[in-house]
PQR file with spaces between the fields and no chain letter, atoms N, CA, C, O and H, PARSE charges and radii, in Angstrom:
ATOM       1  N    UNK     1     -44.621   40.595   23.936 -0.4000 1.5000
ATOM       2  CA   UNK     1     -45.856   40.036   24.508 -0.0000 2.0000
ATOM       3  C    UNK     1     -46.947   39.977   23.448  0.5500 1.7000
ATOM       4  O    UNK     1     -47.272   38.874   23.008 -0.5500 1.4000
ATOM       5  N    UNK     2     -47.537   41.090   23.004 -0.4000 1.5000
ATOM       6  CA   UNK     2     -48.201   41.076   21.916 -0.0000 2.0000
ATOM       7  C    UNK     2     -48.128   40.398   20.740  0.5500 1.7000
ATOM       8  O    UNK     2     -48.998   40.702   19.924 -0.5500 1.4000
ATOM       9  H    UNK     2     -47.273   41.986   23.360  0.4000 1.0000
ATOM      10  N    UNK     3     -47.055   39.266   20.298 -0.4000 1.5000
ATOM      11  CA   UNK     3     -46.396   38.592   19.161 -0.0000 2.0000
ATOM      12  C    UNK     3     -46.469   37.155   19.682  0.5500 1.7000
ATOM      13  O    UNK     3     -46.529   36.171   18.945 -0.5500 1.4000
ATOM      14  H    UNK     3     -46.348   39.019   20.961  0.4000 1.0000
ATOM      15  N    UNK     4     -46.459   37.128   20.861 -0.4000 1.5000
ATOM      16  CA   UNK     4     -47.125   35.801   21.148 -0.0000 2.0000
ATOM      17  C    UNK     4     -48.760   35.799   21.336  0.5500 1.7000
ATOM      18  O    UNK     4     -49.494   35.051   20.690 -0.5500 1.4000
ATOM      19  H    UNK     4     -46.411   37.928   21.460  0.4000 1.0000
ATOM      20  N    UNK     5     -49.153   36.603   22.168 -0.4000 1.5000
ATOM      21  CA   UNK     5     -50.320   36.600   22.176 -0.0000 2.0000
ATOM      22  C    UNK     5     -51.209   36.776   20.797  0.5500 1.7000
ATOM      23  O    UNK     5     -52.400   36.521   20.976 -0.5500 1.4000
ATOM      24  H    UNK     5     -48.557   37.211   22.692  0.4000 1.0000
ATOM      25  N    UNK     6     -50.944   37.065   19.796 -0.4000 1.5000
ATOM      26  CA   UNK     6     -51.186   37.687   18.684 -0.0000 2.0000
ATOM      27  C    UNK     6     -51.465   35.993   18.024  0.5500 1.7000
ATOM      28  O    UNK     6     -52.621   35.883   17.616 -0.5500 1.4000
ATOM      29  H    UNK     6     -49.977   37.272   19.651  0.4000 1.0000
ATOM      30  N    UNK     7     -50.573   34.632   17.850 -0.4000 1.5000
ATOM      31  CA   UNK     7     -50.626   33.758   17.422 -0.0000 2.0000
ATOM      32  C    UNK     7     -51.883   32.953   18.195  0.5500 1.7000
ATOM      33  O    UNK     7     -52.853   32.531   17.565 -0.5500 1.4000
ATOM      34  H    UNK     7     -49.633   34.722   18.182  0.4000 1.0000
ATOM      35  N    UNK     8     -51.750   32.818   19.475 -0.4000 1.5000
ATOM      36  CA   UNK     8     -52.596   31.832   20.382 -0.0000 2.0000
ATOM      37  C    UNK     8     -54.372   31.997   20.024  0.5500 1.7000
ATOM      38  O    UNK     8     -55.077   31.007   19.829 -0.5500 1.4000
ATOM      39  H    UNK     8     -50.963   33.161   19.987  0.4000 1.0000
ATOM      40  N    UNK     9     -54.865   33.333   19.988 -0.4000 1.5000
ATOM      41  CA   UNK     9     -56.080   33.383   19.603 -0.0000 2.0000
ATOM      42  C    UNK     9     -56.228   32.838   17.984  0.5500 1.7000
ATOM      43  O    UNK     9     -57.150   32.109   17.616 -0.5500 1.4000
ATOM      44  H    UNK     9     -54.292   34.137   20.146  0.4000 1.0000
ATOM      45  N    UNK    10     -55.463   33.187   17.361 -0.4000 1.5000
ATOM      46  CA   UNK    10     -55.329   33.207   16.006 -0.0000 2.0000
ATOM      47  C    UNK    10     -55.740   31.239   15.666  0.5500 1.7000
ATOM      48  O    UNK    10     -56.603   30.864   14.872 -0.5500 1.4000
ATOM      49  H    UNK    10     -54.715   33.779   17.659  0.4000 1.0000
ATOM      50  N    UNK    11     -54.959   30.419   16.411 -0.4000 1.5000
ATOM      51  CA   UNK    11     -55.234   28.739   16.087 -0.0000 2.0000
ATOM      52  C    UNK    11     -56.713   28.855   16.848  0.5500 1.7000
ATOM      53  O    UNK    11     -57.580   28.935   15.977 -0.5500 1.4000
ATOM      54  H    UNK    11     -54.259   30.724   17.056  0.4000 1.0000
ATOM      55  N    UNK    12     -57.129   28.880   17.823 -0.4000 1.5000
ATOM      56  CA   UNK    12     -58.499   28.434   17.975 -0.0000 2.0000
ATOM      57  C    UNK    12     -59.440   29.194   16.727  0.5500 1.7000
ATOM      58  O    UNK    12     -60.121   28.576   15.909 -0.5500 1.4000
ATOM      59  H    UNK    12     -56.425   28.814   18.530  0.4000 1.0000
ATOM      60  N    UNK    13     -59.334   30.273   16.782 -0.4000 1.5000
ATOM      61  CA   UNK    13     -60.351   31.000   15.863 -0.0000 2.0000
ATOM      62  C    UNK    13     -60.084   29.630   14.197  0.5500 1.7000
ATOM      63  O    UNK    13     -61.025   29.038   13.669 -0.5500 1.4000
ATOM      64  H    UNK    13     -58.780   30.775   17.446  0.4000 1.0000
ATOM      65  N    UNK    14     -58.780   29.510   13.817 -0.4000 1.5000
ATOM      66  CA   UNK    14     -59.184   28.424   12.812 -0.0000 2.0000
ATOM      67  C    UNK    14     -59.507   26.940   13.276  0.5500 1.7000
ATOM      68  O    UNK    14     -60.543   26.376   12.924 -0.5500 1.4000
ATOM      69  H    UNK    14     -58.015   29.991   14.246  0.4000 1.0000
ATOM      70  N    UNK    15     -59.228   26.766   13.515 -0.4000 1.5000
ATOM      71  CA   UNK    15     -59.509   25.306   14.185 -0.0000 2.0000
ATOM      72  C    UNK    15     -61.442   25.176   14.681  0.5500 1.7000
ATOM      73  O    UNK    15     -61.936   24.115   14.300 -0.5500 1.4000
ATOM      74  H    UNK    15     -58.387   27.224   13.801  0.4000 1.0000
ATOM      75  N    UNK    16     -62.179   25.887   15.246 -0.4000 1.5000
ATOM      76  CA   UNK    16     -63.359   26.243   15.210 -0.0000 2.0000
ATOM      77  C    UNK    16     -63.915   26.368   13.853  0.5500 1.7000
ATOM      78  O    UNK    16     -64.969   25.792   13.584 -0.5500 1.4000
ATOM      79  H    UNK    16     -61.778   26.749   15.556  0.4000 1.0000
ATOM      80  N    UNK    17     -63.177   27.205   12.812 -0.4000 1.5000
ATOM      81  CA   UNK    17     -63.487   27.305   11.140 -0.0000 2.0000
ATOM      82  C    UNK    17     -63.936   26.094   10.518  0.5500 1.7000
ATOM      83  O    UNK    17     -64.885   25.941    9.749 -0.5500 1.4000
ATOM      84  H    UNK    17     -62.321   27.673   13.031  0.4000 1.0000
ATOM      85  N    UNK    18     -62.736   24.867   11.169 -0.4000 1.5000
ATOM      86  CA   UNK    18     -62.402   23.923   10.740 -0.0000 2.0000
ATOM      87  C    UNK    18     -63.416   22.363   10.919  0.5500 1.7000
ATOM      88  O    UNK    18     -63.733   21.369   10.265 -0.5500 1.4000
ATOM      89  H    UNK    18     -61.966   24.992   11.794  0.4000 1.0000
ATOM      90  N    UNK    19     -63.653   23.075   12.477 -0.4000 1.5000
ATOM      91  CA   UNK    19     -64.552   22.097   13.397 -0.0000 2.0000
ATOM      92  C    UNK    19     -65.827   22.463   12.595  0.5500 1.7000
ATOM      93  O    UNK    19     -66.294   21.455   12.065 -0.5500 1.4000
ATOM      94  H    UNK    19     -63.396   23.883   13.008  0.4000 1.0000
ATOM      95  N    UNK    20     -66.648   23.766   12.299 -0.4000 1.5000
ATOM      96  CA   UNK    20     -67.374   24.243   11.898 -0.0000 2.0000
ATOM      97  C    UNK    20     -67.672   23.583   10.272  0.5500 1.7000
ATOM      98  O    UNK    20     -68.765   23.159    9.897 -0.5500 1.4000
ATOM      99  H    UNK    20     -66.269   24.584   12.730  0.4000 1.0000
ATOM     100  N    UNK    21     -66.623   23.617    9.584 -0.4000 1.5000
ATOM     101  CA   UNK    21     -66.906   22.713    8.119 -0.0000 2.0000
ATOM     102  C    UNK    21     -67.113   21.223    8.384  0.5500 1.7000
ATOM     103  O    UNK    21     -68.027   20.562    7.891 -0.5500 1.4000
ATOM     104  H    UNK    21     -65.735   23.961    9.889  0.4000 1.0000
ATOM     105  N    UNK    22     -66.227   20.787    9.166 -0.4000 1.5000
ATOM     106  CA   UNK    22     -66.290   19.799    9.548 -0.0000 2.0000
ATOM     107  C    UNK    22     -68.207   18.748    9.316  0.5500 1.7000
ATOM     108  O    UNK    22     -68.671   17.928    8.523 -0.5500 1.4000
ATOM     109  H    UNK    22     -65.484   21.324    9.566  0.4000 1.0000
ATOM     110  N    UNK    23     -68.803   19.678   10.881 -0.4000 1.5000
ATOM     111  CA   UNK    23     -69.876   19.482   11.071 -0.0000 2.0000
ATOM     112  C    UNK    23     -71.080   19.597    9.717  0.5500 1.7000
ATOM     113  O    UNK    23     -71.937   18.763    9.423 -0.5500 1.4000
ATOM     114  H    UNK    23     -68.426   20.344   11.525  0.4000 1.0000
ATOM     115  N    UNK    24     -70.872   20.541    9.244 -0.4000 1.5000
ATOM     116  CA   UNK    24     -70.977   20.573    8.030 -0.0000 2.0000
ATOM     117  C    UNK    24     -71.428   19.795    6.821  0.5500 1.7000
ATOM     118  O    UNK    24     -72.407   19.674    6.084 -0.5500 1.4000
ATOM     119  H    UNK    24     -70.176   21.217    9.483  0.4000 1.0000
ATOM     120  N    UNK    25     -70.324   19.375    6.982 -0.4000 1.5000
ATOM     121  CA   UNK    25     -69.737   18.070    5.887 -0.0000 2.0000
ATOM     122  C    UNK    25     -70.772   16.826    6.281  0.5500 1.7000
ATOM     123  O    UNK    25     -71.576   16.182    5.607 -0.5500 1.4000
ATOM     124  H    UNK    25     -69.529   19.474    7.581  0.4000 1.0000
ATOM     125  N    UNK    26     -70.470   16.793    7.364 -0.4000 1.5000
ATOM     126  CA   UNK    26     -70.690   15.431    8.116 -0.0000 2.0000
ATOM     127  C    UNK    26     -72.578   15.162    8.151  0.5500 1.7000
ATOM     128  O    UNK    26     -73.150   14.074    8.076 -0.5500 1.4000
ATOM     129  H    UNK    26     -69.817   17.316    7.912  0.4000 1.0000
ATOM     130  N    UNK    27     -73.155   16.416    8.276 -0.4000 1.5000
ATOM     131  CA   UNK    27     -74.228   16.617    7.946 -0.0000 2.0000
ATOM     132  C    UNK    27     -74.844   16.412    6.598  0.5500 1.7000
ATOM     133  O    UNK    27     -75.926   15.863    6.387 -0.5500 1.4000
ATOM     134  H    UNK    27     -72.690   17.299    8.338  0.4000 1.0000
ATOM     135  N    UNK    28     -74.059   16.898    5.744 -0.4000 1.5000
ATOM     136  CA   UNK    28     -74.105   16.786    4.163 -0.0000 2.0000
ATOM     137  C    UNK    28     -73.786   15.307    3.765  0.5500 1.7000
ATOM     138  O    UNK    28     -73.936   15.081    2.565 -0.5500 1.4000
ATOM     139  H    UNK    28     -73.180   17.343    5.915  0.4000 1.0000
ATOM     140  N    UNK    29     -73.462   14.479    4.374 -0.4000 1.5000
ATOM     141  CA   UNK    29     -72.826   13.675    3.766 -0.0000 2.0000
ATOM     142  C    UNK    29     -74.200   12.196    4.867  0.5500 1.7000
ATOM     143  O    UNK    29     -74.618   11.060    4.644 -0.5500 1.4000
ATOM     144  H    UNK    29     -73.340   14.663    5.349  0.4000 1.0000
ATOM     145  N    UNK    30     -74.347   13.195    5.926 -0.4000 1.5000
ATOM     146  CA   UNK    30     -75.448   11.955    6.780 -0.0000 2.0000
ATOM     147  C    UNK    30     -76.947   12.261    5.530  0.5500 1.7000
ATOM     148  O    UNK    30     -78.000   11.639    5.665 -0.5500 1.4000
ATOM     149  H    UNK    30     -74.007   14.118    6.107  0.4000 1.0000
């Protein structure tokens, strides 16, 4: 249980990282 659960939080937390540079960027670049 813990070895799945262990992955699932793990993609949002990067994907938010990701969304987060993202915005970022997009700012830097407006």
């Amino acid at each position: 249980m813990s070895e799945i659960a262990a992955p699932l939080p793990a993609e949002p937390v990067e994907r938010r990282a990701l969304s987060l540079e993202l915005r970022l960027s997009w700012e830097l670049v407006a």
